[in-house]
CHARMM-style PDB file with segment names, atoms N, HN, CA, C and O in Angstrom:
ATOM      1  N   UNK     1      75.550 139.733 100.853  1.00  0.00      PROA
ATOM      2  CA  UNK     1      76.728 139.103 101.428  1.00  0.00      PROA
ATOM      3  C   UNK     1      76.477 137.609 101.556  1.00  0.00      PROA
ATOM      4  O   UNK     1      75.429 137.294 102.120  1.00  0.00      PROA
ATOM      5  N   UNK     2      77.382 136.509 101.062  1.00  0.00      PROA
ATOM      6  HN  UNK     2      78.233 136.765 100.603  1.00  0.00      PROA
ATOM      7  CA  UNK     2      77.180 135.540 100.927  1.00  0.00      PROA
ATOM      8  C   UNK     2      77.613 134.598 102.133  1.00  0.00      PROA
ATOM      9  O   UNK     2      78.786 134.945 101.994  1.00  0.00      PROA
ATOM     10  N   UNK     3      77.666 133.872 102.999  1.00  0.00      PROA
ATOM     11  HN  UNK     3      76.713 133.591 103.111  1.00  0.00      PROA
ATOM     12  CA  UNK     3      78.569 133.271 104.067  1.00  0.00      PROA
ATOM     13  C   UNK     3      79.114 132.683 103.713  1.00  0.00      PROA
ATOM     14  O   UNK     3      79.813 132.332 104.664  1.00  0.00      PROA
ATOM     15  N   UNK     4      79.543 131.964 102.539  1.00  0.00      PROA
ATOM     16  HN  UNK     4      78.975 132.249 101.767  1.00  0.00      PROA
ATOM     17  CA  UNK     4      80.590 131.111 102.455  1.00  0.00      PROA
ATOM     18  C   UNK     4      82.148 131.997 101.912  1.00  0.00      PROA
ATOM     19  O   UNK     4      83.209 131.476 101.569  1.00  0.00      PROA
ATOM     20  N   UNK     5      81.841 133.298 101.985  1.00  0.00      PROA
ATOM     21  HN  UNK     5      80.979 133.721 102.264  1.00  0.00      PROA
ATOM     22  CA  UNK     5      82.921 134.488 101.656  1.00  0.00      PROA
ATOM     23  C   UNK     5      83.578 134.568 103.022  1.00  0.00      PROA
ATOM     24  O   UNK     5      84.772 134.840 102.905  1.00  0.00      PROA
ATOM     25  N   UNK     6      83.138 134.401 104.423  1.00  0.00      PROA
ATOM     26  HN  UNK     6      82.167 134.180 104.518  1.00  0.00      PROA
ATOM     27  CA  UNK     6      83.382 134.507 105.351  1.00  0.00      PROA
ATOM     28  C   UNK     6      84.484 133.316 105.716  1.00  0.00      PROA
ATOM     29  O   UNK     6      84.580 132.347 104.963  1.00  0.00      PROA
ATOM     30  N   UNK     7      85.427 133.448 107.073  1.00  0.00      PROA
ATOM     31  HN  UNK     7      85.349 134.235 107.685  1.00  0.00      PROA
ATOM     32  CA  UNK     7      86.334 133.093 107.441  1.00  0.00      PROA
ATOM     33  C   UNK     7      85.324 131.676 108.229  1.00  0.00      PROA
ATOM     34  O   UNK     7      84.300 132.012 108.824  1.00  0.00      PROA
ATOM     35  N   UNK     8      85.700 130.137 108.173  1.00  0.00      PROA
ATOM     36  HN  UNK     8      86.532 129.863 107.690  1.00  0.00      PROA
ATOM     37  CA  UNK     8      84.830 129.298 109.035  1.00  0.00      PROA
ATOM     38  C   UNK     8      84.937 130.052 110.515  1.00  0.00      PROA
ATOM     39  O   UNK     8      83.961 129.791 111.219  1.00  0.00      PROA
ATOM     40  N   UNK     9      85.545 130.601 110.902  1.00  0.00      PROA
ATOM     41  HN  UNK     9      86.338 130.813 110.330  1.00  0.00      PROA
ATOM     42  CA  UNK     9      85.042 130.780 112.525  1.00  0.00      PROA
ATOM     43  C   UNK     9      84.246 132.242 112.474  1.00  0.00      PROA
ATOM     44  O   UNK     9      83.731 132.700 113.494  1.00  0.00      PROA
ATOM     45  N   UNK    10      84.206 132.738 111.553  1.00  0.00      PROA
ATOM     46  HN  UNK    10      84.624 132.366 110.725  1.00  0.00      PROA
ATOM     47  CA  UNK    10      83.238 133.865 111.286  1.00  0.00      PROA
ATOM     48  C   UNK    10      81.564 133.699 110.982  1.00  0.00      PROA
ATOM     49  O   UNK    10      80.612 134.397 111.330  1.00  0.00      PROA
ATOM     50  N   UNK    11      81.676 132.068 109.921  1.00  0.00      PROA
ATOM     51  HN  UNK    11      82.449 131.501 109.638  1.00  0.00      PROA
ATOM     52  CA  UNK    11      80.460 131.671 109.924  1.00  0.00      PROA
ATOM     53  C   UNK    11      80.149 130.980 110.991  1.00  0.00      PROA
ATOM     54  O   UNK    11      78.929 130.839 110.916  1.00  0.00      PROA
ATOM     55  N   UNK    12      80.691 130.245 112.347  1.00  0.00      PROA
ATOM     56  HN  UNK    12      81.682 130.360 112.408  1.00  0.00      PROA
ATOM     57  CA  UNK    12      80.208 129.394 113.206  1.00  0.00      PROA
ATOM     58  C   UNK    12      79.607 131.199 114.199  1.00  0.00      PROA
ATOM     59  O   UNK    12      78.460 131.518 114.512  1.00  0.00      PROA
ATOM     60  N   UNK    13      80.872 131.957 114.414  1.00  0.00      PROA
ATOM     61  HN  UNK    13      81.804 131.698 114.160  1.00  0.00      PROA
ATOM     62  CA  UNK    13      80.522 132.960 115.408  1.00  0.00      PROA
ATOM     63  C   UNK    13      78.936 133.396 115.276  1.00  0.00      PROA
ATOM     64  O   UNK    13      78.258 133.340 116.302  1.00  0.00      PROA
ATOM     65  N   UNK    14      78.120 133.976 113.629  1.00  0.00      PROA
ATOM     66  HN  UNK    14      78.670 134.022 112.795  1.00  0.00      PROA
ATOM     67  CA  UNK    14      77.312 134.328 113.169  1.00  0.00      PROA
ATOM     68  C   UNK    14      75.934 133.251 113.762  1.00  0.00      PROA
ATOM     69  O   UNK    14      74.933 133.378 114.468  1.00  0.00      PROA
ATOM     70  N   UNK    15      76.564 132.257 113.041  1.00  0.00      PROA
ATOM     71  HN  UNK    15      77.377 132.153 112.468  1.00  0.00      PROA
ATOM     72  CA  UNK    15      75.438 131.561 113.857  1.00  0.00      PROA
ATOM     73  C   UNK    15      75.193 131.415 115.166  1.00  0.00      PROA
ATOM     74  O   UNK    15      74.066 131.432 115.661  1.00  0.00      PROA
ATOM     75  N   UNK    16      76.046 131.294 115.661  1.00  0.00      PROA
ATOM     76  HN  UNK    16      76.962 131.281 115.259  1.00  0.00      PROA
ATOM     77  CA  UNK    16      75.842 131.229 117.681  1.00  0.00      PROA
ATOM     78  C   UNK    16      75.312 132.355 117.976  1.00  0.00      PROA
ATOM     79  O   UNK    16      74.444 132.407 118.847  1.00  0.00      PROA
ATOM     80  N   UNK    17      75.816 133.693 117.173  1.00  0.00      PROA
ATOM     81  HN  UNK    17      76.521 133.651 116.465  1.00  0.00      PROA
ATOM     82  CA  UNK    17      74.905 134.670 117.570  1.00  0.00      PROA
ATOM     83  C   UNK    17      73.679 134.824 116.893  1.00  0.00      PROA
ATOM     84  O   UNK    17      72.824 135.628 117.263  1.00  0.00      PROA
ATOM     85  N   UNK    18      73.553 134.055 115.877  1.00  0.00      PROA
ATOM     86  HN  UNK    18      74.248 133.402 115.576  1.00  0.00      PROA
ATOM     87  CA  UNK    18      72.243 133.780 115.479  1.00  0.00      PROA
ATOM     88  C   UNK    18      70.987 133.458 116.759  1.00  0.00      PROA
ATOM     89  O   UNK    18      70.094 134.073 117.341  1.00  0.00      PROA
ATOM     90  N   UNK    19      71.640 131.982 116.732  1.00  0.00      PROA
ATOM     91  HN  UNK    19      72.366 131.482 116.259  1.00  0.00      PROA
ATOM     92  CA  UNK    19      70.914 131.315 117.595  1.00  0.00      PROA
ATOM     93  C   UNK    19      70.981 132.525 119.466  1.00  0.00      PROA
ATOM     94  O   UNK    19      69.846 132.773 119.871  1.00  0.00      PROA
ATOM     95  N   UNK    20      71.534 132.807 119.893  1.00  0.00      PROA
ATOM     96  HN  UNK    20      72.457 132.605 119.564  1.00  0.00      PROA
ATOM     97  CA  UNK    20      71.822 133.353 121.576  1.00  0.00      PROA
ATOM     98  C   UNK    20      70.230 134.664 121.379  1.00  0.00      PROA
ATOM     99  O   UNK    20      69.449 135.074 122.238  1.00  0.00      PROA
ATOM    100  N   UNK    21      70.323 134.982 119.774  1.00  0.00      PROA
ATOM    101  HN  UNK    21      70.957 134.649 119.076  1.00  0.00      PROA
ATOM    102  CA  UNK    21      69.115 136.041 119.484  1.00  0.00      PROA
ATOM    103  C   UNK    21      67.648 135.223 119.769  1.00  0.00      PROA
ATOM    104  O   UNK    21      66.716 135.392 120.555  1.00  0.00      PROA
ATOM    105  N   UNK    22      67.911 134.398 118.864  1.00  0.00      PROA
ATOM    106  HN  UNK    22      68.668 134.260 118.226  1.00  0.00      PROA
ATOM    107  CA  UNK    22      66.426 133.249 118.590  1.00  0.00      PROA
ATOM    108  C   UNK    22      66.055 132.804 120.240  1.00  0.00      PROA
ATOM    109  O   UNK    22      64.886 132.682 120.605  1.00  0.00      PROA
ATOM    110  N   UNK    23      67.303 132.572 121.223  1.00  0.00      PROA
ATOM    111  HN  UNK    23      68.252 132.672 120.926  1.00  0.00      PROA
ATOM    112  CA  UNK    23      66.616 132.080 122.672  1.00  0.00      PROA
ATOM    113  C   UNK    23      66.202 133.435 123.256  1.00  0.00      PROA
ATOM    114  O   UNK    23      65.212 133.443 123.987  1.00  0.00      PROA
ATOM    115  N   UNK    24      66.742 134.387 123.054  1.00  0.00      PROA
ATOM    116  HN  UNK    24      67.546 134.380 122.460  1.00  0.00      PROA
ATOM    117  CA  UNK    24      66.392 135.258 124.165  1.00  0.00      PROA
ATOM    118  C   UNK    24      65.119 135.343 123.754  1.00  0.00      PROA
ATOM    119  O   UNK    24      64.275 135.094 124.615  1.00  0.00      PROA
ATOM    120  N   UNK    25      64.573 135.751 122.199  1.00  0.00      PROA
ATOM    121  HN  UNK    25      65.258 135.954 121.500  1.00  0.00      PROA
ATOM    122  CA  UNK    25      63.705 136.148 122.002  1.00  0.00      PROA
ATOM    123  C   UNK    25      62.463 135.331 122.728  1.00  0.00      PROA
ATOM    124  O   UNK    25      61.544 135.776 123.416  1.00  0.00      PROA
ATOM    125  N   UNK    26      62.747 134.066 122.354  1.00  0.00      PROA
ATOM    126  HN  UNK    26      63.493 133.705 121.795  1.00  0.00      PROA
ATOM    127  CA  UNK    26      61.776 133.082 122.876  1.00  0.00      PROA
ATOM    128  C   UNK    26      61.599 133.078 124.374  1.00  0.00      PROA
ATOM    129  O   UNK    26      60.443 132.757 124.651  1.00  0.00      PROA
ATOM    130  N   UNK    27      62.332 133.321 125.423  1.00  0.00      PROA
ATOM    131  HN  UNK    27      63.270 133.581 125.197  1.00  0.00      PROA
ATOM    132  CA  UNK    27      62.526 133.316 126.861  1.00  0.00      PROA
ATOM    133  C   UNK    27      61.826 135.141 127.088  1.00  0.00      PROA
ATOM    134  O   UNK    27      61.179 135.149 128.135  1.00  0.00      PROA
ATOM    135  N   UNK    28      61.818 136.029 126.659  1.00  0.00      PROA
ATOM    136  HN  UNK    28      62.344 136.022 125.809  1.00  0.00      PROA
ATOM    137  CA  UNK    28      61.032 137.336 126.940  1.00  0.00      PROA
ATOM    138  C   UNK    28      59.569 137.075 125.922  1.00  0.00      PROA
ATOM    139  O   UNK    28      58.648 137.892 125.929  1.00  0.00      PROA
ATOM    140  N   UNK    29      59.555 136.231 125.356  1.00  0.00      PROA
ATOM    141  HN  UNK    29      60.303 135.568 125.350  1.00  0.00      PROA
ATOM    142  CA  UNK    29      58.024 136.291 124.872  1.00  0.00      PROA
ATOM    143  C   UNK    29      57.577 135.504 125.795  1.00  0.00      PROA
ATOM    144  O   UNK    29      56.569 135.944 126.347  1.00  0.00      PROA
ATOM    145  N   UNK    30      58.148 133.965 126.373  1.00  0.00      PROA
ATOM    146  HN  UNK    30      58.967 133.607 125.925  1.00  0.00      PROA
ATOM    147  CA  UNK    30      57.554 133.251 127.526  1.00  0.00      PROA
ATOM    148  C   UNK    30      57.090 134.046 128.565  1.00  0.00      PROA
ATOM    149  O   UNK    30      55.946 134.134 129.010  1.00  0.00      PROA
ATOM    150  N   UNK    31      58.546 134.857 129.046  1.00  0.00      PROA
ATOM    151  HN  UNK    31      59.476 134.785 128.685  1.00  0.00      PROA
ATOM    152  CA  UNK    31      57.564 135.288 129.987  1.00  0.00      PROA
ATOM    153  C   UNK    31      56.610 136.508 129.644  1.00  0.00      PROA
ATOM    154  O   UNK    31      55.583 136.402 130.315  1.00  0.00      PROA
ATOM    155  N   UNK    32      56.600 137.266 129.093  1.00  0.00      PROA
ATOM    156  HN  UNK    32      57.434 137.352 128.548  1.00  0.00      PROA
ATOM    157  CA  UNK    32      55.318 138.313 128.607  1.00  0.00      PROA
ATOM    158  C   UNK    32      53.868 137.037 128.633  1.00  0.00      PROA
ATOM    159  O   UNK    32      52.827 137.324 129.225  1.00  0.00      PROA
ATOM    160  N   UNK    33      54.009 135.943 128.049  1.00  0.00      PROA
ATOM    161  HN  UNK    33      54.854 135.710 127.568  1.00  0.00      PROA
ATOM    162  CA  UNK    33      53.100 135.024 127.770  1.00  0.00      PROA
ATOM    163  C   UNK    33      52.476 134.850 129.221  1.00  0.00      PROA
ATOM    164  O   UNK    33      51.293 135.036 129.504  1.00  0.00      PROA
ATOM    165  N   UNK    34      53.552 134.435 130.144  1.00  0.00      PROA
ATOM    166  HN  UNK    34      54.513 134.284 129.914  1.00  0.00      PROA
ATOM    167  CA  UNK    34      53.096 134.381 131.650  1.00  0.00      PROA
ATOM    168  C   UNK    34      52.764 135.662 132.292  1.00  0.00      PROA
ATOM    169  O   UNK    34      52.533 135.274 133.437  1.00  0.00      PROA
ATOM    170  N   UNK    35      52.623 136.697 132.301  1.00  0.00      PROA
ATOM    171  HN  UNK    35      52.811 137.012 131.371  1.00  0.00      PROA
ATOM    172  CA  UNK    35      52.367 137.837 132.870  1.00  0.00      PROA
ATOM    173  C   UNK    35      50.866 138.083 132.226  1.00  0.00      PROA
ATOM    174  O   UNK    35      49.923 138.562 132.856  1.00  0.00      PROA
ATOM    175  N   UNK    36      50.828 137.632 130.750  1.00  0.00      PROA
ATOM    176  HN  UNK    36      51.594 137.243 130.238  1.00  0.00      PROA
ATOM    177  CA  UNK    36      49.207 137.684 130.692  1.00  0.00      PROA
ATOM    178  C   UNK    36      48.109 136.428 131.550  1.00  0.00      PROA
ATOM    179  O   UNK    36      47.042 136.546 132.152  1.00  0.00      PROA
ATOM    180  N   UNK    37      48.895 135.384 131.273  1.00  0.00      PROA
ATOM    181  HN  UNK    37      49.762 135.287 130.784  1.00  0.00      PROA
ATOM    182  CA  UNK    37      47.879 134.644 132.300  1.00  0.00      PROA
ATOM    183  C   UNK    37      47.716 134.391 133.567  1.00  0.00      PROA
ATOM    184  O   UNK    37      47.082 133.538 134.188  1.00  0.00      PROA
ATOM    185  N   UNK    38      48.488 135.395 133.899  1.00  0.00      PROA
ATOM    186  HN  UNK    38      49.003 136.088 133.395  1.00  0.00      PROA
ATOM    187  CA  UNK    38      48.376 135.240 135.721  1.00  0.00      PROA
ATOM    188  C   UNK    38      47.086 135.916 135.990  1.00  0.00      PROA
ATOM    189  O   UNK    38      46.389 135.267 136.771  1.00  0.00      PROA
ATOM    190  N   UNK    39      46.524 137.094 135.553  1.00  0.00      PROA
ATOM    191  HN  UNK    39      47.090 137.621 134.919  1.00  0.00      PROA
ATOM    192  CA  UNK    39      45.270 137.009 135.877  1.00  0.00      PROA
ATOM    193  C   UNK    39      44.197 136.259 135.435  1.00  0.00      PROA
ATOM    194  O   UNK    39      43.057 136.567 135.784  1.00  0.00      PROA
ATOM    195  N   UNK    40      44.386 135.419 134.792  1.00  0.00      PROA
ATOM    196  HN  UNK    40      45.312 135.168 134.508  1.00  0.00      PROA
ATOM    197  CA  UNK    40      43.383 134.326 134.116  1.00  0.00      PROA
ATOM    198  C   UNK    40      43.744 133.071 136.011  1.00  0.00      PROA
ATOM    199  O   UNK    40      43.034 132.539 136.865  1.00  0.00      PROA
ATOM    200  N   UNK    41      44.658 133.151 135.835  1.00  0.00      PROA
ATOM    201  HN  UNK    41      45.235 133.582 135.142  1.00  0.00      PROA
ATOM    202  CA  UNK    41      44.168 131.934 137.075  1.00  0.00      PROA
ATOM    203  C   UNK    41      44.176 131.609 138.289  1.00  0.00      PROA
ATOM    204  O   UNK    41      44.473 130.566 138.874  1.00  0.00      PROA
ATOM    205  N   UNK    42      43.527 133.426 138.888  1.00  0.00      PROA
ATOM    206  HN  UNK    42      43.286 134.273 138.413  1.00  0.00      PROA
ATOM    207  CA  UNK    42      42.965 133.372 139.786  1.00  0.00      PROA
ATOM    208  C   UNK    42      41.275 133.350 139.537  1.00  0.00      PROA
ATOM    209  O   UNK    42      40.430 133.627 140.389  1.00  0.00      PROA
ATOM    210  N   UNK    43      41.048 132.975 138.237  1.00  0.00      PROA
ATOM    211  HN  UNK    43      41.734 132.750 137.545  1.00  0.00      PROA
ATOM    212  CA  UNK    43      39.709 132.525 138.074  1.00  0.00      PROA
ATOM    213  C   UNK    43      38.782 131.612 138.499  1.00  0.00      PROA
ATOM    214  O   UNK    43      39.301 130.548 138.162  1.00  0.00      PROA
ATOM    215  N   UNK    44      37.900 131.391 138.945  1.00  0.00      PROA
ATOM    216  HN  UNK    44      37.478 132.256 139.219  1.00  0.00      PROA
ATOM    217  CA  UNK    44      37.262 129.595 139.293  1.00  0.00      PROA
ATOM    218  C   UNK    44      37.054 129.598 138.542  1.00  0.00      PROA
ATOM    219  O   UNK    44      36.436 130.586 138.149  1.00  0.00      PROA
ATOM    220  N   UNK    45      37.417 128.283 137.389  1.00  0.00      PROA
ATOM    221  HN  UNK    45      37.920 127.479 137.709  1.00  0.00      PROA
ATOM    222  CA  UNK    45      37.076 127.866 136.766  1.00  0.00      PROA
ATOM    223  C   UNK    45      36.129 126.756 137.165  1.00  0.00      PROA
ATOM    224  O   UNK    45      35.067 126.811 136.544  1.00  0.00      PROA
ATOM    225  N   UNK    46      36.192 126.086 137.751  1.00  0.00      PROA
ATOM    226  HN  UNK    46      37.055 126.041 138.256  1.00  0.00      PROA
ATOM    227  CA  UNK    46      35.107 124.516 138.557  1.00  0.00      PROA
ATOM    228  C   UNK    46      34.239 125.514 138.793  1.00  0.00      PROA
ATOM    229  O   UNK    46      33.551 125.686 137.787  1.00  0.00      PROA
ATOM    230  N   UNK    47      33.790 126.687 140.178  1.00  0.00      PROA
ATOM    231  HN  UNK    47      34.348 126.547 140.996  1.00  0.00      PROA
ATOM    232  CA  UNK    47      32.404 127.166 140.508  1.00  0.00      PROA
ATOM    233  C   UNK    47      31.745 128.031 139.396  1.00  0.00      PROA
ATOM    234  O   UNK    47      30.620 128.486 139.602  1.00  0.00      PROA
ATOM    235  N   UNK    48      32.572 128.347 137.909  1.00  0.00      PROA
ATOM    236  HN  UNK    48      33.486 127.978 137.742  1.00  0.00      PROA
ATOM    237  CA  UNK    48      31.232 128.679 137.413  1.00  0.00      PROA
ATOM    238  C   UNK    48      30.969 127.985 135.984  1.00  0.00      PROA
ATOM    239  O   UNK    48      30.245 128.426 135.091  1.00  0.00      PROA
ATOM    240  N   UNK    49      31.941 126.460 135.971  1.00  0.00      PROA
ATOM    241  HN  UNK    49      32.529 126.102 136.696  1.00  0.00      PROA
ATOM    242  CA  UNK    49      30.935 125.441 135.426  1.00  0.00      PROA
ATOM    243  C   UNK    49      30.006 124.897 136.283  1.00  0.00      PROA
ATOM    244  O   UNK    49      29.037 124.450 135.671  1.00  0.00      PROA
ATOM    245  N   UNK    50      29.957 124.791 137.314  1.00  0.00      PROA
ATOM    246  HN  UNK    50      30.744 125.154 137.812  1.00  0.00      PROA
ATOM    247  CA  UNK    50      29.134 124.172 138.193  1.00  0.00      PROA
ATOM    248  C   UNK    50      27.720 125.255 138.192  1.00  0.00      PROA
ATOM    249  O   UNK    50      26.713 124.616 138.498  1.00  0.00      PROA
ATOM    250  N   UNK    51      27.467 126.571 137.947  1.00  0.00      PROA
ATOM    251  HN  UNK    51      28.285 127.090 137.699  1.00  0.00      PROA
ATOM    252  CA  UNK    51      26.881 127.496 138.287  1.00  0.00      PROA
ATOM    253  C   UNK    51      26.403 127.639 136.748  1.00  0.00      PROA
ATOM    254  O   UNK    51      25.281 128.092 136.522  1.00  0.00      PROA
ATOM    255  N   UNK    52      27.127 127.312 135.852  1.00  0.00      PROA
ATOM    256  HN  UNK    52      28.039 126.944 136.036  1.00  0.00      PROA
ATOM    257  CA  UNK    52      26.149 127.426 134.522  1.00  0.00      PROA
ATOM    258  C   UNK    52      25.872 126.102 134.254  1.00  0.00      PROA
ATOM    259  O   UNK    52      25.158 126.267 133.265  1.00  0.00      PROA
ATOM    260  N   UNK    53      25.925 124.717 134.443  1.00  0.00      PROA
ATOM    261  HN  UNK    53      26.506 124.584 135.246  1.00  0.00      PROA
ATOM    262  CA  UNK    53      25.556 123.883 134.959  1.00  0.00      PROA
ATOM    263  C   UNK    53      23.967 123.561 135.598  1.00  0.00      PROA
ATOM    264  O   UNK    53      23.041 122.868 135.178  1.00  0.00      PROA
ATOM    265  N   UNK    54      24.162 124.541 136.994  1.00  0.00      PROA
ATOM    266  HN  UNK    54      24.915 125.104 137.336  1.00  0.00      PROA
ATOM    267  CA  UNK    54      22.775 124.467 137.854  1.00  0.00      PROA
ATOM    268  C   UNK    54      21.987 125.575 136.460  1.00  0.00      PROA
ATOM    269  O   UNK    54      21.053 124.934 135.979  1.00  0.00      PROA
ATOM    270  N   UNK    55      22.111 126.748 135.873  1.00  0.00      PROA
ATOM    271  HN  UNK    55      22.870 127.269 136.264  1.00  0.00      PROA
ATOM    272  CA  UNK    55      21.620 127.266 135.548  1.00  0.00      PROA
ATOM    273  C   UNK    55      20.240 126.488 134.178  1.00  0.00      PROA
ATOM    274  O   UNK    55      19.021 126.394 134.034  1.00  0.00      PROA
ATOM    275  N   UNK    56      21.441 126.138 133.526  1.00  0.00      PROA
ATOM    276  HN  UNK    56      22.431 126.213 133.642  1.00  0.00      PROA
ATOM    277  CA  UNK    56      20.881 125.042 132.488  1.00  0.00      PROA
ATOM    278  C   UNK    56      19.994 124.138 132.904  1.00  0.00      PROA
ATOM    279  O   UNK    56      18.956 123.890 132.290  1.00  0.00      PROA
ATOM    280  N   UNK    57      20.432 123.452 134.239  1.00  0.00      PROA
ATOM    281  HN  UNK    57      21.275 123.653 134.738  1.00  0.00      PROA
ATOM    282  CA  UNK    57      19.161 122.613 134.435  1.00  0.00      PROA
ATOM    283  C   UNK    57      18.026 123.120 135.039  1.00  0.00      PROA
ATOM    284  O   UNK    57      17.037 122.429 135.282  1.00  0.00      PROA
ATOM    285  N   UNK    58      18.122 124.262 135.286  1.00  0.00      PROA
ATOM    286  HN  UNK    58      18.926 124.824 135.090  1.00  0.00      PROA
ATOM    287  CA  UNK    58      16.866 125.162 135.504  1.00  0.00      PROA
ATOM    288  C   UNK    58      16.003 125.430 134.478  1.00  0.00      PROA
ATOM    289  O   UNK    58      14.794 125.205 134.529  1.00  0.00      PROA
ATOM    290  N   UNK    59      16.453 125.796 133.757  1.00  0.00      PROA
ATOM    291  HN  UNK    59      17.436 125.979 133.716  1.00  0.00      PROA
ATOM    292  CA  UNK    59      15.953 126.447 131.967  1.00  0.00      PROA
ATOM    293  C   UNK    59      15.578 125.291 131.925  1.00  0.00      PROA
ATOM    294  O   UNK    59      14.366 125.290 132.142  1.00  0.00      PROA
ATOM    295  N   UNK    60      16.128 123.821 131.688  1.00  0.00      PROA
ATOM    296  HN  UNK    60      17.112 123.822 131.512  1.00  0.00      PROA
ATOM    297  CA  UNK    60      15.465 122.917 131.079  1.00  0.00      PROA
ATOM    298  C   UNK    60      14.123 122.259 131.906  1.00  0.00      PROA
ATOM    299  O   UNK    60      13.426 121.437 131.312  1.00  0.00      PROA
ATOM    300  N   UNK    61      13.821 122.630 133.202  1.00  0.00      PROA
ATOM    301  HN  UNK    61      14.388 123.297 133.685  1.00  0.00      PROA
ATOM    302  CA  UNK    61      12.890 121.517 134.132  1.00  0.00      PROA
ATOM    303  C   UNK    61      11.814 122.700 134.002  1.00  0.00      PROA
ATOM    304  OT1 UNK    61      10.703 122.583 134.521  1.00  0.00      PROA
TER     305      UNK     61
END
């Protein structure tokens, strides 16, 4: 099926519903994206560079 066979407000409709697909999709992968890193940042990140840090300069002295 070609779009230029289509009526112009048939090809604008297509696309808007093109596009209303393309955001949702992007707005439920965001948040899936955020639901994985919420347990990432209740991590310390600072106390265990600081702790492999002290470690290293142990190994090295």
């Amino acid at each position: 099926m070609q779009l230029e066979n289509l009526s112009p407000l048939t090809q604008i409709l297509l696309v808007f519903g093109g596009l209303v697909i393309l955001f949702l999709a992007v707005i439920a992968n965001n948040n899936r994206n955020k639901t994985k890193r919420k347990p990432r940042s209740t991590r310390a990140f600072k106390e265990r560079l600081k702790a492999k840090r002290a470690e290293k300069e142990k190994e090295n002295a």
